[in-house]
Backbone atoms as SQL, in Angstrom:
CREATE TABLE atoms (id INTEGER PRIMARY KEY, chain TEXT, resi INTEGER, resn TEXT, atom TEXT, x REAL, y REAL, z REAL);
INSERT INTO atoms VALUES
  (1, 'A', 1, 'UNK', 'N', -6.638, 9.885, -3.578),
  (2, 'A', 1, 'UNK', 'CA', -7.385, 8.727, -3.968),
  (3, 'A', 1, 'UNK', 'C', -8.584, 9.095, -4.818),
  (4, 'A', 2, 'UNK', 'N', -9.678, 8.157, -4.842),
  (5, 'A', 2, 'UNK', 'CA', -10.670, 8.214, -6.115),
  (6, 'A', 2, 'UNK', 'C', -11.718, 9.081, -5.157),
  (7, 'A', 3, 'UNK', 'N', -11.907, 8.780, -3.914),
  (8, 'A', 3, 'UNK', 'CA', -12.563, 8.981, -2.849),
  (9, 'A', 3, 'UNK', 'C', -12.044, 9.875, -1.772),
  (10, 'A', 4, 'UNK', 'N', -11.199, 9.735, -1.319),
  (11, 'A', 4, 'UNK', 'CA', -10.311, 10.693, -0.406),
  (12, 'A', 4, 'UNK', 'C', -8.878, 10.917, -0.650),
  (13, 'A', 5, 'UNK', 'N', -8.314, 11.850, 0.511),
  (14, 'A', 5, 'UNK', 'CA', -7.072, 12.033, 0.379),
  (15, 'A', 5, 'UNK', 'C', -6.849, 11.962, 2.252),
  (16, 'A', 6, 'UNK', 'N', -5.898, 11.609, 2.090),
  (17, 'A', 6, 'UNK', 'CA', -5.201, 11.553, 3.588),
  (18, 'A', 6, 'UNK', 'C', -3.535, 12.256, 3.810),
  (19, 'A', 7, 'UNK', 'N', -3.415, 12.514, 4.775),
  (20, 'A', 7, 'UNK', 'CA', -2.678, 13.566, 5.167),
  (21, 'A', 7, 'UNK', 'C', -1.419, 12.435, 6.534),
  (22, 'A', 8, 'UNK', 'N', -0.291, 11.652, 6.005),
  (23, 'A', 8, 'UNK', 'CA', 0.101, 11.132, 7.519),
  (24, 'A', 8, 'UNK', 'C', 1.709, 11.685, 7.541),
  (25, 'A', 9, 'UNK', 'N', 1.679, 12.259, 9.141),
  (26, 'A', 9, 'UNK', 'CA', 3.220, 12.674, 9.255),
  (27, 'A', 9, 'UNK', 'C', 3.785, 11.849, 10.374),
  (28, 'A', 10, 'UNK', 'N', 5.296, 11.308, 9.737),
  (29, 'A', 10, 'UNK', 'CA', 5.631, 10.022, 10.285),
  (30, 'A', 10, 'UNK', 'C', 6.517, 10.293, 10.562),
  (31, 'A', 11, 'UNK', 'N', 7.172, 10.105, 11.755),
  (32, 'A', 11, 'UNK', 'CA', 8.603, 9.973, 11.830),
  (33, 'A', 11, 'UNK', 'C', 9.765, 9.345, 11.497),
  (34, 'A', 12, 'UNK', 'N', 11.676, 9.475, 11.717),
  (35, 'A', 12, 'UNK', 'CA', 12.393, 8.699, 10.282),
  (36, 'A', 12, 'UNK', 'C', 12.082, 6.825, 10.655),
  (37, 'A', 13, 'UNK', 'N', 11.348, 6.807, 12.053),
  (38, 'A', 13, 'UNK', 'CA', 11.127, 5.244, 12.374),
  (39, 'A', 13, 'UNK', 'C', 9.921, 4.662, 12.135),
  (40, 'A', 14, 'UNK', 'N', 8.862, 5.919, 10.821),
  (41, 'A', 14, 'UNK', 'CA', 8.014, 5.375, 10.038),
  (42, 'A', 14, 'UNK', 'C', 6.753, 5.575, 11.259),
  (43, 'A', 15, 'UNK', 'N', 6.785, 5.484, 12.740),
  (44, 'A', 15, 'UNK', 'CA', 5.546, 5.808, 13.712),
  (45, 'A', 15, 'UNK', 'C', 5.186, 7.541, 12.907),
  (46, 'A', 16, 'UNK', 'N', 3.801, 7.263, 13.283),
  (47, 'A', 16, 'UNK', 'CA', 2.638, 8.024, 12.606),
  (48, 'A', 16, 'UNK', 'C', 2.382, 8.915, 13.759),
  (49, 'A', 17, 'UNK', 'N', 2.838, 10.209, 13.967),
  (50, 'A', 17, 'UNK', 'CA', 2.324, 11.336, 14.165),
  (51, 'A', 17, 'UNK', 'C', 1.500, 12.058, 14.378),
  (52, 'A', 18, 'UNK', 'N', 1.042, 12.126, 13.367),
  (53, 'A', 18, 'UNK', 'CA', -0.310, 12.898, 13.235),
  (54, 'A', 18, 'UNK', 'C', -1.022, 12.241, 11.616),
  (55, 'A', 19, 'UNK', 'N', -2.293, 12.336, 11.260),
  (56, 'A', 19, 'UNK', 'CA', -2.938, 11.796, 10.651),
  (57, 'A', 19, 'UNK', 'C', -4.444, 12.353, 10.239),
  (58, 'A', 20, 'UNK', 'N', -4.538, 12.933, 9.085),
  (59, 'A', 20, 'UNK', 'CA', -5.798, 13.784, 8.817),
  (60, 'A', 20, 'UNK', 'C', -6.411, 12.933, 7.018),
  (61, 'A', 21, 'UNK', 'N', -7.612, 13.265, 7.395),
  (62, 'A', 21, 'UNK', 'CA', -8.310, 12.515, 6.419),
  (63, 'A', 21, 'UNK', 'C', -10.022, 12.672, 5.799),
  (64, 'A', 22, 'UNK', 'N', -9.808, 13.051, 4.718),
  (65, 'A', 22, 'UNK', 'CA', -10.978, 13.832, 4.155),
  (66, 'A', 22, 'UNK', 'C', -11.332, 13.070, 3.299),
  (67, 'A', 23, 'UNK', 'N', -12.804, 13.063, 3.114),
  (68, 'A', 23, 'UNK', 'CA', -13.589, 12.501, 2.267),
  (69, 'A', 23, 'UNK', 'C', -14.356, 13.238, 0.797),
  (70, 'A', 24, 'UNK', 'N', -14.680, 13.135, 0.059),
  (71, 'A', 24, 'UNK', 'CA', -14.942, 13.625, -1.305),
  (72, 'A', 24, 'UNK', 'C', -15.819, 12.721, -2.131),
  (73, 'A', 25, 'UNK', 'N', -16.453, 13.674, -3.412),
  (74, 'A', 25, 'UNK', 'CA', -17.345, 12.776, -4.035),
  (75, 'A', 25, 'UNK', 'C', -16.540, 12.661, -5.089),
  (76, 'A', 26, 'UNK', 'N', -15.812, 13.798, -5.596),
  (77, 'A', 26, 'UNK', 'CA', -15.038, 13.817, -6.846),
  (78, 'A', 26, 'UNK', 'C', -13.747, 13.936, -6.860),
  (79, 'A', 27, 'UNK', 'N', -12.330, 13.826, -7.173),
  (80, 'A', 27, 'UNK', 'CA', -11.266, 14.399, -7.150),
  (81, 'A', 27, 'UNK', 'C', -10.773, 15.316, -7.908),
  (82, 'A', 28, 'UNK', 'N', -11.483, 16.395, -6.985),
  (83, 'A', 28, 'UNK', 'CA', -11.194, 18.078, -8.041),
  (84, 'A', 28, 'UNK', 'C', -10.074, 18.380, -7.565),
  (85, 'A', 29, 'UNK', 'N', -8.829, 19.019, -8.008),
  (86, 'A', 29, 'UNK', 'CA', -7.593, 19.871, -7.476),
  (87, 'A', 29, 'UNK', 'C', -7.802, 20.378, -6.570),
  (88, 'A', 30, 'UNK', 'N', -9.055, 21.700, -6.414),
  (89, 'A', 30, 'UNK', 'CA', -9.389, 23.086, -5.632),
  (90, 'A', 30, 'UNK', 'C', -9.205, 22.538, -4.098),
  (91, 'A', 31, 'UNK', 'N', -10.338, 21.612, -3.548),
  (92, 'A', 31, 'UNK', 'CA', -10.429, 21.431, -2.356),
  (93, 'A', 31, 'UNK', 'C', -9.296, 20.234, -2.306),
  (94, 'A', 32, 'UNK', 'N', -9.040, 19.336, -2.768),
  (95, 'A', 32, 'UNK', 'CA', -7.946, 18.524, -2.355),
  (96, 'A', 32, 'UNK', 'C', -6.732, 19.596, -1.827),
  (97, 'A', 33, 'UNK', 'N', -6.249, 20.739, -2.748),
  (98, 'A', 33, 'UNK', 'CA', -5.417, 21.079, -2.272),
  (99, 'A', 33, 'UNK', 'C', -5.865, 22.214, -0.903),
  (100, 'A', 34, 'UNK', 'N', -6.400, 22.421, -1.159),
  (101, 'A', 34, 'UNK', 'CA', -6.825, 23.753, 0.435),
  (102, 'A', 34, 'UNK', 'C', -6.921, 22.510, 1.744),
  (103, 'A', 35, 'UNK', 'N', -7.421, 21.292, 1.296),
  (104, 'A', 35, 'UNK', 'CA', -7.012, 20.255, 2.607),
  (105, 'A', 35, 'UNK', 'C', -5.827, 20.333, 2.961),
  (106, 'A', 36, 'UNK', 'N', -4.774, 20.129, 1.885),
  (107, 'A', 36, 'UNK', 'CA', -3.366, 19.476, 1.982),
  (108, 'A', 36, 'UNK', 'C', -2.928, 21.149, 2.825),
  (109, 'A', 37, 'UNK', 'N', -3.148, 22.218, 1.995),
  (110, 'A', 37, 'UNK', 'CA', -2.362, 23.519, 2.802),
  (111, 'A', 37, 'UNK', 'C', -2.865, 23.389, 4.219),
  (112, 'A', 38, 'UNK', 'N', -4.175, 23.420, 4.838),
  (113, 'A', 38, 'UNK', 'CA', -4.960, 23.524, 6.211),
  (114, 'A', 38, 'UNK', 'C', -4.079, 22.932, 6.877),
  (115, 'A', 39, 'UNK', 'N', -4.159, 21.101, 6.476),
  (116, 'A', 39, 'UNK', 'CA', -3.416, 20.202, 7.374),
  (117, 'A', 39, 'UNK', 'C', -2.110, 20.416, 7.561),
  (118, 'A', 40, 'UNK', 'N', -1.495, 20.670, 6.312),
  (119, 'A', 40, 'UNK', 'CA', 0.173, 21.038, 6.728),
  (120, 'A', 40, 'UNK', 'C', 0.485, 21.874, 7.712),
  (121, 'A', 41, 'UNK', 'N', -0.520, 23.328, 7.813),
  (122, 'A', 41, 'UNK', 'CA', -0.162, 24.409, 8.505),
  (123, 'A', 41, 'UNK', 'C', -0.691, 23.750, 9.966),
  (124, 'A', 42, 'UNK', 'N', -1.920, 22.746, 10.107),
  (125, 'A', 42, 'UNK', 'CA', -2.084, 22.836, 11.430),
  (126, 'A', 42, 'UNK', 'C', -1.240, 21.893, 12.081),
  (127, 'A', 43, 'UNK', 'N', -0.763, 20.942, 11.219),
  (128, 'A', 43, 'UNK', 'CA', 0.525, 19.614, 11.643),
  (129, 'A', 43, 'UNK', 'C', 1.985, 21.038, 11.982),
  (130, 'A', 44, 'UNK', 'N', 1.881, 21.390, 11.054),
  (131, 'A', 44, 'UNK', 'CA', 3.426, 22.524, 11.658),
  (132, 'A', 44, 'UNK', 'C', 2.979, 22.806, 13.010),
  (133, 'A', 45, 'UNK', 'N', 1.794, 23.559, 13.116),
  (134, 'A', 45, 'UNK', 'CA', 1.488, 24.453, 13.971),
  (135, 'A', 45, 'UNK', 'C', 1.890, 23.299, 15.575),
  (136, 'A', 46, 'UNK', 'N', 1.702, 22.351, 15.315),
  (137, 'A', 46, 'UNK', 'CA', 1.568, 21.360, 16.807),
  (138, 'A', 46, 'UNK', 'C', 3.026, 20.652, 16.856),
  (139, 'A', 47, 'UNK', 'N', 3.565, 20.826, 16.123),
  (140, 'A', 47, 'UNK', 'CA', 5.100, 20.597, 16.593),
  (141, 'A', 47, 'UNK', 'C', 5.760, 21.404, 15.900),
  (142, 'A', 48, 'UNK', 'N', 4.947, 22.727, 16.262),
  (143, 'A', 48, 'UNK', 'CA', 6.255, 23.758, 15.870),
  (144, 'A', 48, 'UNK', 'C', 7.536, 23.746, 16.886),
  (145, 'A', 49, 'UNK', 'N', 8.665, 24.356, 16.027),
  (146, 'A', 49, 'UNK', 'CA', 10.014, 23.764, 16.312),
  (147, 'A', 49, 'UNK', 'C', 10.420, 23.244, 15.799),
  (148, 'A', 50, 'UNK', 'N', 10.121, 22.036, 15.783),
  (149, 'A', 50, 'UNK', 'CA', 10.485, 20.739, 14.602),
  (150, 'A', 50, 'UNK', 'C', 10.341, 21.074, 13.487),
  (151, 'A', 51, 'UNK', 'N', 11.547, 20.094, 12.826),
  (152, 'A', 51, 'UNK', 'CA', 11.931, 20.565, 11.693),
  (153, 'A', 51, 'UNK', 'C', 10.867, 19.369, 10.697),
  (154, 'A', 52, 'UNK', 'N', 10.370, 20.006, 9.527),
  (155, 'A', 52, 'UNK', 'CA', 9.387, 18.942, 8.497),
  (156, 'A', 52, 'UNK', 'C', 11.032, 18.628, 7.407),
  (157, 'A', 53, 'UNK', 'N', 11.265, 17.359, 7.673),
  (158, 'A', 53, 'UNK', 'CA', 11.824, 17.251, 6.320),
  (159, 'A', 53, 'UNK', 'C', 12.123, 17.004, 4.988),
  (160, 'A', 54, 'UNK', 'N', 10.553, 16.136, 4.723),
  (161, 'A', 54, 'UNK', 'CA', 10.227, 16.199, 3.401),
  (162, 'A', 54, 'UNK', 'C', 8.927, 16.010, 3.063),
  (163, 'A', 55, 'UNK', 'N', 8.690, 16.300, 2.058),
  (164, 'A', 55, 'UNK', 'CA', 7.223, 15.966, 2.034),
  (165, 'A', 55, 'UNK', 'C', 6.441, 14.392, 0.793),
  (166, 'A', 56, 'UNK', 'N', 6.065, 13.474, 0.466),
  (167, 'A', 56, 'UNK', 'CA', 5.794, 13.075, -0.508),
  (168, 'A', 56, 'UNK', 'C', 4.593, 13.214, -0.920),
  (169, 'A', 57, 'UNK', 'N', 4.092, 12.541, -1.892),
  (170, 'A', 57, 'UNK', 'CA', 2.597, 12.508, -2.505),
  (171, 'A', 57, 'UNK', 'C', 2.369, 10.804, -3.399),
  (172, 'A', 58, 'UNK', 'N', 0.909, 10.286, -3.258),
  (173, 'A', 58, 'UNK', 'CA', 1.299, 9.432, -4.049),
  (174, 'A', 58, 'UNK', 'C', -0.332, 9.978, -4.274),
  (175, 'A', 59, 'UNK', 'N', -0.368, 9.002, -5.435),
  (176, 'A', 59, 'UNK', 'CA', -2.234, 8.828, -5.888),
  (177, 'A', 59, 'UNK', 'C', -2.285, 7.484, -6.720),
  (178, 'A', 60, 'UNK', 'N', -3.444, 6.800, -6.875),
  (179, 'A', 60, 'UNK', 'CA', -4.014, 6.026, -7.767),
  (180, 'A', 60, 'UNK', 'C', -3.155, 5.850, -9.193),
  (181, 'A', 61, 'UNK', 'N', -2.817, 5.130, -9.787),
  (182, 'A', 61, 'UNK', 'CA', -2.108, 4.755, -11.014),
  (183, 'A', 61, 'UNK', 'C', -3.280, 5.386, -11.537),
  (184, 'A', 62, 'UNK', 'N', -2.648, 6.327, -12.926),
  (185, 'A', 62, 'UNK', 'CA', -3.863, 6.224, -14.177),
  (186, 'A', 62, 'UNK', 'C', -5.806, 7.465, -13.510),
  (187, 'A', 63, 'UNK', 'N', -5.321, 7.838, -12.343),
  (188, 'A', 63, 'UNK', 'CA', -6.168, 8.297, -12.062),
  (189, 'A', 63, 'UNK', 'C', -7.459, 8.776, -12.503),
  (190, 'A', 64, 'UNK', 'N', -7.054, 9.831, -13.819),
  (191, 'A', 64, 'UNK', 'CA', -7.630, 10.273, -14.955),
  (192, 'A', 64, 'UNK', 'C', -8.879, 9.163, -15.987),
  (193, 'A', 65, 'UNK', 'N', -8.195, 7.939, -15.579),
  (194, 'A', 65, 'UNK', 'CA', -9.174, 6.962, -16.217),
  (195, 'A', 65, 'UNK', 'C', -10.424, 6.020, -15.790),
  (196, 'A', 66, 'UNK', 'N', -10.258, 6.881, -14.503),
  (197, 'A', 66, 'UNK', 'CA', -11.648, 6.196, -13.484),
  (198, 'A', 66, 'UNK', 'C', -12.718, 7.196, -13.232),
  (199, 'A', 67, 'UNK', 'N', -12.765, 8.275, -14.404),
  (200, 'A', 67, 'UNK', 'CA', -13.902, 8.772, -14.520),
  (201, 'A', 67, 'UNK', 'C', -15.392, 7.537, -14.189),
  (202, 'A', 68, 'UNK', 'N', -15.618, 6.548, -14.632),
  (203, 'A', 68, 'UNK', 'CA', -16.978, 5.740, -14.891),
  (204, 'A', 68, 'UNK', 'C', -17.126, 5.548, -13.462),
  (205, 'A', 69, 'UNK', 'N', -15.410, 5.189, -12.677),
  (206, 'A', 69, 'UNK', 'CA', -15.883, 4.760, -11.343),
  (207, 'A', 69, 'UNK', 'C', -16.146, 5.793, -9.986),
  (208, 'A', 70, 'UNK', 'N', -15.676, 7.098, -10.358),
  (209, 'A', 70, 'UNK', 'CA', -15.748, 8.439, -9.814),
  (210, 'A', 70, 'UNK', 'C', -17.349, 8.907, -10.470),
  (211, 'A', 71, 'UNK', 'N', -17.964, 8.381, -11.000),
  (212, 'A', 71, 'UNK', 'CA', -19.137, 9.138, -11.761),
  (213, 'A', 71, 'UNK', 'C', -18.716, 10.571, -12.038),
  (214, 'A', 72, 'UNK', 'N', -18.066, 10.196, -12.713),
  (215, 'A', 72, 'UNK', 'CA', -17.283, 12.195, -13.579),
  (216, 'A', 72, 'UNK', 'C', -18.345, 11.998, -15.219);
């Protein structure tokens, strides 16, 4: 997002799992992604065994163009 990123692992009946969620001033790559690796490894880590079977991503349409509203 413009503001955060969130982290939710759901099962195939869509109930929510687990759920992590970080806040930000800017949306830089660096730390967005060292969130996404942390959380993945500590979501594996608590139902290890289980199998992850996919992963998605979404973000903001056009992201790149809300510099004015990100104060970039």
């Amino acid at each position: 997002g413009r503001r955060s990123a969130e982290i939710v692992l759901c099962d195939f009946h869509g109930r929510v799992m687990e759920r992590a969620r970080r806040a930000y001033p800017y949306p830089a790559p660096e730390p967005i992604f060292a969130f996404i690796l942390s959380e993945i490894a500590r979501m594996r880590g608590l139902f290890a065994g289980r199998r992850i079977a996919g992963i998605g991503v979404a973000m903001p349409f056009d992201l790149w163009k809300w510099a004015e509203e990100v104060d970039a």
